[in-house]
C-alpha positions in Angstrom: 21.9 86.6 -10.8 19.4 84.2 -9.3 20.4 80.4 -8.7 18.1 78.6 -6.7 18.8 75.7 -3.7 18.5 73.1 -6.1 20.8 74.2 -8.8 23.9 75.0 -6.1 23.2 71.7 -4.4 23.8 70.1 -7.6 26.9 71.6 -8.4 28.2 71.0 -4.9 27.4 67.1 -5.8 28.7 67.2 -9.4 32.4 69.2 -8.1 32.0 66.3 -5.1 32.1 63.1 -7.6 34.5 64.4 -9.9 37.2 65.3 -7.1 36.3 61.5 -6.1 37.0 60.3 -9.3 40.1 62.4 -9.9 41.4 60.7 -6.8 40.6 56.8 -7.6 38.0 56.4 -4.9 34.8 55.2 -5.3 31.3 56.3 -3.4 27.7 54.8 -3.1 25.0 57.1 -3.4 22.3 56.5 -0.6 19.2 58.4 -1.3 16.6 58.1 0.8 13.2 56.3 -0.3 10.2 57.8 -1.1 7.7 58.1 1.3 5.1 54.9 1.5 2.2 57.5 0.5 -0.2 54.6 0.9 0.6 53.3 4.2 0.8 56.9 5.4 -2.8 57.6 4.2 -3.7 54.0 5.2 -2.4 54.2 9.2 -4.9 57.8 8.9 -8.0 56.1 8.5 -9.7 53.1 10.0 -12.6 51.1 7.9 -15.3 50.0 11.1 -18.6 48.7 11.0 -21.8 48.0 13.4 -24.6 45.5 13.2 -27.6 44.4 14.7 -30.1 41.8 13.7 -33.6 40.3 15.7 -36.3 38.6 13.9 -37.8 41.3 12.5 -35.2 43.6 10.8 -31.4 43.7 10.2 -29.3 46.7 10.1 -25.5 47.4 9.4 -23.4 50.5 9.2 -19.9 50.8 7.9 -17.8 54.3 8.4 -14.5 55.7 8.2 -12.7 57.3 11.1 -10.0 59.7 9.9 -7.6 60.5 12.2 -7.5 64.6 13.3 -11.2 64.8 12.7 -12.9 63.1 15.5 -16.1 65.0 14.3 -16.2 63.0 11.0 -17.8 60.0 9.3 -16.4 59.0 6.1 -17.7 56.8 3.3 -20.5 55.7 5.2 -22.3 52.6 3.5 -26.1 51.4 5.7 -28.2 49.0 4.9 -31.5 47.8 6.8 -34.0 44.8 5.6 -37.1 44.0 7.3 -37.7 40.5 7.6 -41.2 40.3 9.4 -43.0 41.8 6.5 -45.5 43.5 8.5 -45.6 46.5 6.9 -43.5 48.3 9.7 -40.6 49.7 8.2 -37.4 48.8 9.7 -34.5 51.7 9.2 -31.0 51.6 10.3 -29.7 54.5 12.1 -26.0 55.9 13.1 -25.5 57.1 16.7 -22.5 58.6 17.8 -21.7 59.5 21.4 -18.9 62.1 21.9 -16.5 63.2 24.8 -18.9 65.5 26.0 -21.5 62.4 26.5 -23.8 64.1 24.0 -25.3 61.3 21.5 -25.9 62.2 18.1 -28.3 60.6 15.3 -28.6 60.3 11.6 -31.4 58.0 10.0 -29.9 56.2 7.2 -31.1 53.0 4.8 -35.3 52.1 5.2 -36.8 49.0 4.4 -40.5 49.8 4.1 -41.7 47.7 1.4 -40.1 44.4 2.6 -38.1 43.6 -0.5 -36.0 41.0 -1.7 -32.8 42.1 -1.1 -33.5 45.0 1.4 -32.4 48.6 0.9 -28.6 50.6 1.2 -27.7 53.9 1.3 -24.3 54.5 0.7 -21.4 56.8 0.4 -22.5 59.5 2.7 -20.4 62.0 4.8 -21.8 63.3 8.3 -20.1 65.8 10.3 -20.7 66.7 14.1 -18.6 69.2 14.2 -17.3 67.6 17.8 -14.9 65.3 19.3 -16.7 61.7 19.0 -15.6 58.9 21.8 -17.4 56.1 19.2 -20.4 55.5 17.1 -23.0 52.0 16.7 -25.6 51.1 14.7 -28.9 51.1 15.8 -31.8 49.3 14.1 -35.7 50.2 14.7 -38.9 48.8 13.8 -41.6 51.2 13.3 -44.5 51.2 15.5 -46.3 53.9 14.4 -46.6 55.2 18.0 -44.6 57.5 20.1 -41.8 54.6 20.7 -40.2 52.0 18.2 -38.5 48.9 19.2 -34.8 49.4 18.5 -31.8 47.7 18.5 -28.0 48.6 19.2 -24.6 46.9 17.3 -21.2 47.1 18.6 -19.9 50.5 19.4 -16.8 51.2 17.6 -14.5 53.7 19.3 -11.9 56.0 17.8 -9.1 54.9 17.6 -7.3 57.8 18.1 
């Protein structure tokens, strides 16, 4: 016949109380807690962001580092506003540098059209595939030329 782990151990506790109780004494059961799933998941990933603004664009980036994969950017939100209007669009870009001092880059929100309240690109994944050291936002003005006038934010480092 099979019994499994869980149906001996419960025996063994049921024939443990009643021999307790047969005898007068008393015990307090002391199970351990359940596991703080949330802080556990929380203490595994780390909410950052990067920001740059000049007079004629703004640009911010916000990420998610998960811990164990350096190579990955989580839930990233951008958003990029031009604010000279003249009709050079200003974009918002991610670079990441990693431990092998190779930067990376992904274009992400464009303002071209100078409106009101600017343009976001949101809830994106981008995978390297290597160990980052940390990542900034960088935001450009397009010159239409070989070279744009960019910006850099704060890097943010992994924390790991």
């Amino acid at each position: 016949m099979f019994t499994s782990t869980r149906t001996v151990r419960t025996a063994l506790i049921g024939v443990a109380g009643a021999a307790l109780l047969a005898t007068g004494a008393t015990a307090t059961a002391s199970a351990r807690p359940a596991p703080d799933t949330t802080t556990a998941v929380a203490a595994a990933k780390k909410r950052v962001s990067s920001a740059e603004s000049e007079s004629w664009g703004y640009g911010k980036v916000k990420w998610t580092y998960i811990k164990g994969h350096r190579g990955t950017f989580a839930n990233i939100d951008s958003y990029a506003k031009d604010k000279s209007c003249d009709s050079k669009e200003v974009y918002v870009q991610l670079h990441a540098r990693t431990t092998d001092g190779t930067t990376y880059k992904v274009n992400l929100a464009q303002d071209d059209w100078c409106t009101n309240g600017g343009d976001s690109y949101n809830n994106r994944t981008w995978k390297i595939g290597k160990n980052v050291k940390w990542a900034r936002a960088v935001v450009c003005k397009n010159e239409w030329g070989p070279n744009n006038t960019c910006k850099a934010g704060n890097k943010q480092y992994y924390p790991w």
